[in-house]
C-alpha positions in Angstrom: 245.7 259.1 169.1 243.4 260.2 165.9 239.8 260.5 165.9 237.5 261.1 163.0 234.0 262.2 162.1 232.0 261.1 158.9 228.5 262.4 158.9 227.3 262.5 155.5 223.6 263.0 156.2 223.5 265.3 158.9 221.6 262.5 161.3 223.6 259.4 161.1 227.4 259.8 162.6 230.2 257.3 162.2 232.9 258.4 164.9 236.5 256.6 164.4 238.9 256.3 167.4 242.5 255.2 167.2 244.5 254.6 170.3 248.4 253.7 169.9 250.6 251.8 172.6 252.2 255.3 173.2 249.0 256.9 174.4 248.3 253.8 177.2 251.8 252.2 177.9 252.6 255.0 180.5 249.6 254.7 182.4 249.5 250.9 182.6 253.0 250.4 183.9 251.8 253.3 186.8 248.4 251.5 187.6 250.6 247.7 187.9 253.3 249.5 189.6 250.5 251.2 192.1 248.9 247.1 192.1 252.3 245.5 193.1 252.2 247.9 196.3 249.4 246.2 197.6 249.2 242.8 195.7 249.2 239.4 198.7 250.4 236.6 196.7 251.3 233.6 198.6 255.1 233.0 199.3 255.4 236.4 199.2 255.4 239.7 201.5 253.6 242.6 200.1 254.8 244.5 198.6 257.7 241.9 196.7 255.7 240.2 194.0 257.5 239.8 191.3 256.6 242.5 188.8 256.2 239.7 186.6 253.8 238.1 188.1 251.7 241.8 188.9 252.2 242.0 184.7 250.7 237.7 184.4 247.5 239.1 186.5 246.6 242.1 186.4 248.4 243.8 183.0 245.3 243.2 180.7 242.5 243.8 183.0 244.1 247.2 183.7 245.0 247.2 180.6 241.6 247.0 180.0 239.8 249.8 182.2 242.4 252.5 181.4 241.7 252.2 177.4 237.6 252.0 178.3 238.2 255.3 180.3 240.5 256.9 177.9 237.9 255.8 175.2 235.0 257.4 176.7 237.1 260.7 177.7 238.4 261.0 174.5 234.6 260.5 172.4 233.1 263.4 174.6 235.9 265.4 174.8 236.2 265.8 171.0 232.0 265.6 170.7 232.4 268.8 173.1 235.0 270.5 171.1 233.4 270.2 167.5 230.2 270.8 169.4 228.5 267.9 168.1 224.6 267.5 169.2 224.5 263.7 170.1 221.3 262.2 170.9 221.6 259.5 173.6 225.1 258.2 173.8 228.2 256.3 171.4 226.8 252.5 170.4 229.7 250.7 169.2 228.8 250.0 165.0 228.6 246.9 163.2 231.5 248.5 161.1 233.9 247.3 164.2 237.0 245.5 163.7 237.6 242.7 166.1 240.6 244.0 168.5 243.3 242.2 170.2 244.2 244.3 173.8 246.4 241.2 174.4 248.9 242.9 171.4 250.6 246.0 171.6 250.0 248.7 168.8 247.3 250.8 167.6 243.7 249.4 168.7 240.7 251.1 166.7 237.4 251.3 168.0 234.2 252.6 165.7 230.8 254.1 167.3 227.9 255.4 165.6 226.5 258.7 166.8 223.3 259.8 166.8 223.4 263.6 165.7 220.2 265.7 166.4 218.7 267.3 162.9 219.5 271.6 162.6 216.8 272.9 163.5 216.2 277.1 163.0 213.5 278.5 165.2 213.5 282.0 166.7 210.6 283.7 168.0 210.2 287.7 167.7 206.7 290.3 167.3 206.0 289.1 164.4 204.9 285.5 166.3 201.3 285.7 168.0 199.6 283.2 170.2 196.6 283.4 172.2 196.6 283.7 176.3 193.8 282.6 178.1 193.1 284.1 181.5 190.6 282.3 183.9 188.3 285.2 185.3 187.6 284.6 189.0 183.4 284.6 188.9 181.2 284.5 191.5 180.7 280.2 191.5 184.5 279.8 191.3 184.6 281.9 194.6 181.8 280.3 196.4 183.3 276.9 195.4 186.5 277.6 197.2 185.2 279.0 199.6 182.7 275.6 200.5 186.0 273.8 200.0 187.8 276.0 202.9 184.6 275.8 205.2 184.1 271.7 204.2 187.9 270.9 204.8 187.1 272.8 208.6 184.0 271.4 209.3 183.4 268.8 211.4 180.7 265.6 212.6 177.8 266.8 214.5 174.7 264.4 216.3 171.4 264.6 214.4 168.1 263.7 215.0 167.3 261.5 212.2 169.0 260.1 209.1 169.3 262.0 206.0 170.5 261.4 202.5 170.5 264.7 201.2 173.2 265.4 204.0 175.4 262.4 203.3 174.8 261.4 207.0 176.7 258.4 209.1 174.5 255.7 211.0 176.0 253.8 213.4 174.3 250.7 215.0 174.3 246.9 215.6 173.3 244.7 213.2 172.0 240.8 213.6 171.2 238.4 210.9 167.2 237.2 211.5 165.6 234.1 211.3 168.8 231.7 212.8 169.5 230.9 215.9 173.7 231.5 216.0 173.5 234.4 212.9 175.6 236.9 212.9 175.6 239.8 215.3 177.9 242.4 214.9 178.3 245.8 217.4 178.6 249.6 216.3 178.6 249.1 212.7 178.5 252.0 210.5 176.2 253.1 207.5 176.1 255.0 204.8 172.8 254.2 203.1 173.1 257.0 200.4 175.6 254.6 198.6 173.4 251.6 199.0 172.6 251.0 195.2 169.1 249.3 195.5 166.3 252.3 195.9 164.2 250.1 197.7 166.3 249.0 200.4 168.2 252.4 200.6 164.6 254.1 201.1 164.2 251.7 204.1 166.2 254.0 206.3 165.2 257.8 204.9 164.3 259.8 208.6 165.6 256.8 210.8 166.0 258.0 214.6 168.3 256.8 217.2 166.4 253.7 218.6 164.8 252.5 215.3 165.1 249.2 213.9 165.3 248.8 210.4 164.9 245.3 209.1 166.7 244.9 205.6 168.6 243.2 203.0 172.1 243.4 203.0 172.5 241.4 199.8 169.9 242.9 198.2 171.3 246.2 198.8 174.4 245.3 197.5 173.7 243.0 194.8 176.6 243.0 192.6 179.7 244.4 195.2 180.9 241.3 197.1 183.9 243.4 198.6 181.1 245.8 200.4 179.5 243.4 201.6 182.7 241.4 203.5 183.5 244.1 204.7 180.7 245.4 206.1 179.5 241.7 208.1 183.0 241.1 208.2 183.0 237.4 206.7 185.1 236.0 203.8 183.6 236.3 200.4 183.4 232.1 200.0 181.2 232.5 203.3 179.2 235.3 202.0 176.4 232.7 200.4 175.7 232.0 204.1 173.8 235.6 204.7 171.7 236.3 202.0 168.6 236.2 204.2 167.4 239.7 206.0 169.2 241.6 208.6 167.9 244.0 211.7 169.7 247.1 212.1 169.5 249.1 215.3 170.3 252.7 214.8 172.2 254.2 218.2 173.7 257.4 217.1 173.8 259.7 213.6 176.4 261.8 212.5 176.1 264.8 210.3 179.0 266.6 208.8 178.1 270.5 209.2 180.6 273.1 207.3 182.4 275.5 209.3 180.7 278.4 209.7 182.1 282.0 208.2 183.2 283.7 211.1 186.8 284.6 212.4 187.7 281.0 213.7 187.9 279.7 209.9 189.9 283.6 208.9 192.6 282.1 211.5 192.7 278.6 210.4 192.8 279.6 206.7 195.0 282.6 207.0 196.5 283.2 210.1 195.4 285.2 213.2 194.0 287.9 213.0 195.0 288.4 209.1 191.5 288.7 207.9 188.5 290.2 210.2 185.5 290.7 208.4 183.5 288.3 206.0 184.0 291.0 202.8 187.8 290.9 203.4 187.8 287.1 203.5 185.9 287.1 200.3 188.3 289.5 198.7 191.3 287.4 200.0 190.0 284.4 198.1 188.9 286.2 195.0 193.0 287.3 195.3 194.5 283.5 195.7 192.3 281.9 193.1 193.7 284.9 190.6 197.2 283.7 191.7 196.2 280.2 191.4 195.0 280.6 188.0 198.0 282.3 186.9 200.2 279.3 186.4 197.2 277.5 184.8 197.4 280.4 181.7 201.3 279.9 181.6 201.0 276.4 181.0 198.3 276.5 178.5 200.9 278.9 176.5 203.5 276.9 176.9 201.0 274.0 175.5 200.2 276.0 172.8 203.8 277.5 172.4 204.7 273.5 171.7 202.5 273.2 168.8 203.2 276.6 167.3 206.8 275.7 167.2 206.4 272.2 166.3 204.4 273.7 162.8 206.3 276.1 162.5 209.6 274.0 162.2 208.1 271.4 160.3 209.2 267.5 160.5 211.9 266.7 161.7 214.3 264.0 160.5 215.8 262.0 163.1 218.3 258.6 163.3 215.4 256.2 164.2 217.6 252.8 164.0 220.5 254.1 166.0 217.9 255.6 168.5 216.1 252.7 168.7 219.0 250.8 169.8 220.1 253.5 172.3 216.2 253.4 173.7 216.4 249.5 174.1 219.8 249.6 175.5 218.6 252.0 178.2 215.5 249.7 178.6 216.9 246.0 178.2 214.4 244.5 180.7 211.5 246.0 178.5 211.9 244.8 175.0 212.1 245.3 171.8 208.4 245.9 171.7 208.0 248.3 174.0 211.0 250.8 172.5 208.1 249.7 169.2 205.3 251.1 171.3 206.8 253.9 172.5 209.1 255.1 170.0 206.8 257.4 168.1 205.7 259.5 171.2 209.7 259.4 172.5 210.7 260.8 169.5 207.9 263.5 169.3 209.4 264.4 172.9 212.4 264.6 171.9 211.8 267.0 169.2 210.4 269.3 171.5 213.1 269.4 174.0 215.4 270.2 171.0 212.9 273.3 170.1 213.2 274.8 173.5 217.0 274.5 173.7 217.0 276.9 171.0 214.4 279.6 172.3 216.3 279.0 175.6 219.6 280.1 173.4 217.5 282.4 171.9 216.8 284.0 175.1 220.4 283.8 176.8 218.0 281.8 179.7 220.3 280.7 183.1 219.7 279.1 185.9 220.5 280.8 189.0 221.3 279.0 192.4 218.2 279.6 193.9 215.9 279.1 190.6 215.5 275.4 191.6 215.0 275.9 195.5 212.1 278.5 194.1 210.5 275.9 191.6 210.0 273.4 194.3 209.2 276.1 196.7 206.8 277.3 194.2 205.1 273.6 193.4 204.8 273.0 196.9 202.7 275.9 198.0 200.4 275.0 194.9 200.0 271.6 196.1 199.4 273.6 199.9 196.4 275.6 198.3 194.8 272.6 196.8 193.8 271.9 200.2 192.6 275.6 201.2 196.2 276.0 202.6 197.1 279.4 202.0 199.6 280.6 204.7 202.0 278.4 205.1 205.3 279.9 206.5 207.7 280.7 203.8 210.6 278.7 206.2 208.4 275.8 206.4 208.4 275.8 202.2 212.0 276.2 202.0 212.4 272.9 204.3 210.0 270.9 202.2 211.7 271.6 199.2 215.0 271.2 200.3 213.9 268.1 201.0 212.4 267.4 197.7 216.0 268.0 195.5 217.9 266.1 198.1 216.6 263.2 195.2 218.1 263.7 191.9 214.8 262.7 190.0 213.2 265.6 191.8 216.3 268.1 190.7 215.8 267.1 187.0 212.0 268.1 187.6 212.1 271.2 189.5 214.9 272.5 187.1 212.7 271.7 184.0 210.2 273.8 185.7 212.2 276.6 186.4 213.6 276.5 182.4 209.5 276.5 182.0 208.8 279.5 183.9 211.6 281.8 182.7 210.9 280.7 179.1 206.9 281.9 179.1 208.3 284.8 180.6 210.4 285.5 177.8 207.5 284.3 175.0 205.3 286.7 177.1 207.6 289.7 176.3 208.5 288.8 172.8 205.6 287.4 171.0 202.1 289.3 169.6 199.6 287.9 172.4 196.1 287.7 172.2 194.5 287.2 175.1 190.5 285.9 175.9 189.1 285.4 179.1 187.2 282.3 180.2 186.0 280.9 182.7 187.4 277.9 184.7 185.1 275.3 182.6 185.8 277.0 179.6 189.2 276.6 179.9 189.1 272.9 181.1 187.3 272.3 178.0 190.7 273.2 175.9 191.9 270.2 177.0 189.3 267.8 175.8 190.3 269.3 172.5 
């Protein structure tokens, strides 16, 4: 077997495999030998085909597999060994010779290779960036902590409607002026998203008992799908019930916050944790500052990509054989969308080939629990989203078992962990300027 390597611009490979008879003959006459074991042919017990009828059938499909597999072995094997960076994987090249597996000799096979451009980028003091930390203000903590009371609070009866508090009506309603118009039982209201001033205005300090008579359509000029659903017709029939409607108010519903006292400490928490209004406020001041944290990280490691990516310069990649290696892996998309999407692909790429070297750079591992963290980690962010601070540790580390028991998730979570220990590194190594800001100010980076 010889195998050789032309790449005379660095980008574009041209990978040459010769296979002789010597290097395949064994291993067929095992596989058809292993076959005739097992082969049913009629007029015969199994077992006791002929071998020359095992050879008639099966010897070039087996034939077949075992030079595909010694192929592909062989190609990565050798890729591995001269430490060739290929991009994507082997496309067989126009330059291939038809070849004849139903003749014995040497069979050659030619495959262009994709070869990622050198690329020299090391980071040390000399390197600055900036790192932005989100202070914790005073709004940030009263937000949260409206957020915690909201996602506790709960529907209370009121008196009469109001807008300003977002109330619920509930009510009948019946069409007017027909003699069989609709009717329709406990129907409920929000009048603050009726769109029309004047008919909305129709209900402002409506009390359990009133009757308002309105418009339905009027209110709700141009959103058909409302409107169905709220007299529970079909939109062809809607035309029907364009005339005024009476609405009957018998209860309204106010959503009051929870109050601060220890019953929300426990819920947020855990009993007993927190006892007193000043420590709960010090609490959250403490979790939005861990909160944030991860938000400063990932700005650097935004701004880490375009540092490096000026810093290297452009990059020379093999578009045509990448372009065929994109559409291969996306046949039921097109030519046009490897087209559309090429440019941002490759701008990816180029990235992912910057932070395999400062992940060289830095001698960066994953350990066996790095990935279980990540997800562990990603979870009980998604957790405090919703004012969910105390989750159990155990109860994490079930979730995200759960989460890399699917191997898109594992690809995800180990990314992230790469991520993590990567800023950690850049944190350490780099000249860092860093500039508070406040949550606004730092959302405003983005809009950049």
């Amino acid at each position: 077997m010889k195998i050789s390597f032309k790449n005379s611009d660095k980008i574009n490979g041209l990978l040459t495999l010769t296979i002789d008879e010597a290097d395949y003959k064994e291993k067929v006459e095992k596989e058809l030998k292993n076959r005739r074991k097992t082969a049913q042919m009629p007029g015969f017990r199994p077992g006791q085909v002929p071998m020359s009828l095992i050879q008639r059938h099966y010897a070039l499909p087996v034939k077949m597999d075992i030079i595909n597999n010694m192929v592909g072995q062989e190609i990565y094997k050798y890729i591995g060994e001269k430490k060739i960076q290929m991009l994507g994987e082997p496309l067989p090249s126009d330059k291939q010779k038809p070849q004849d597996l139903e003749k014995d000799g040497p069979l050659t096979f030619v495959f262009d290779i994709a070869v990622a451009p050198e690329i020299n980028l090391t980071l040390d003091e000399n390197d600055k960036l900036k790192y932005y930390t989100i202070s914790v203000d005073d709004k940030l903590v009263e937000d949260q902590i409206s957020m915690l009371t909201a996602r506790s609070g709960k529907y209370e009866k009121a008196e009469a409607y109001s807008p300003e508090e977002r109330d619920i009506l509930k009510g009948d309603l019946r069409e007017t002026g027909k003699e069989n118009g609709l009717v329709l039982a406990d129907v409920q209201l929000m009048p603050q998203y009726i769109s029309v001033e004047e008919q909305k205005a129709l209900f402002n300090g409506a009390k359990v008992g009133d009757i308002i008579t309105w418009n339905p359509r009027k209110a709700y000029p141009e959103n058909d799908a409302e409107l169905t659903g709220l007299l529970k017709v079909k939109k062809e029939e809607l035309a029907e019930h364009e005339g005024d409607f009476t609405f009957q108010v018998t209860e309204i519903s106010r959503f009051t916050k929870h109050a601060i006292d220890q019953e929300l400490f426990d819920q947020v928490y855990g009993k007993d944790a927190v006892k007193t209004e000043e420590a709960f406020r010090k609490r959250v001041t403490d979790d939005l500052k861990k909160q944030m944290e991860p938000n400063s990280d990932f700005r650097l490691l935004t701004d880490l990509r375009e540092y490096c990516e000026k810093k290297v310069g452009e990059l020379k990649f093999p578009e045509e054989i990448l372009k065929r290696v994109m559409l291969n892996n996306n046949k039921d998309k097109g030519a046009d969308y490897v087209e559309k999407n090429f440019e941002g692909s490759i701008k990816e790429l180029g990235w992912h080939l910057m932070k395999e070297k400062l992940v060289e750079q830095f001698s960066i591992k994953l350990e066996d629990n790095d990935l279980l963290d990540a997800a562990k980690e990603a979870i009980k962010m998604q957790f405090a989203q919703y004012g969910m601070t105390n989750v159990p540790d155990e109860d994490l580390a079930q979730y995200a078992q759960n989460m890399l028991k699917e191997r898109d998730n594992v690809q995800q979570y180990a990314d992230r962990a790469i991520d993590k220990k990567l800023i950690e590194k850049v944190k350490e190594t780099v000249k860092l300027t860093k500039k508070k800001v406040t949550l606004d100010e730092f959302n405003k980076l983005y809009e950049k």
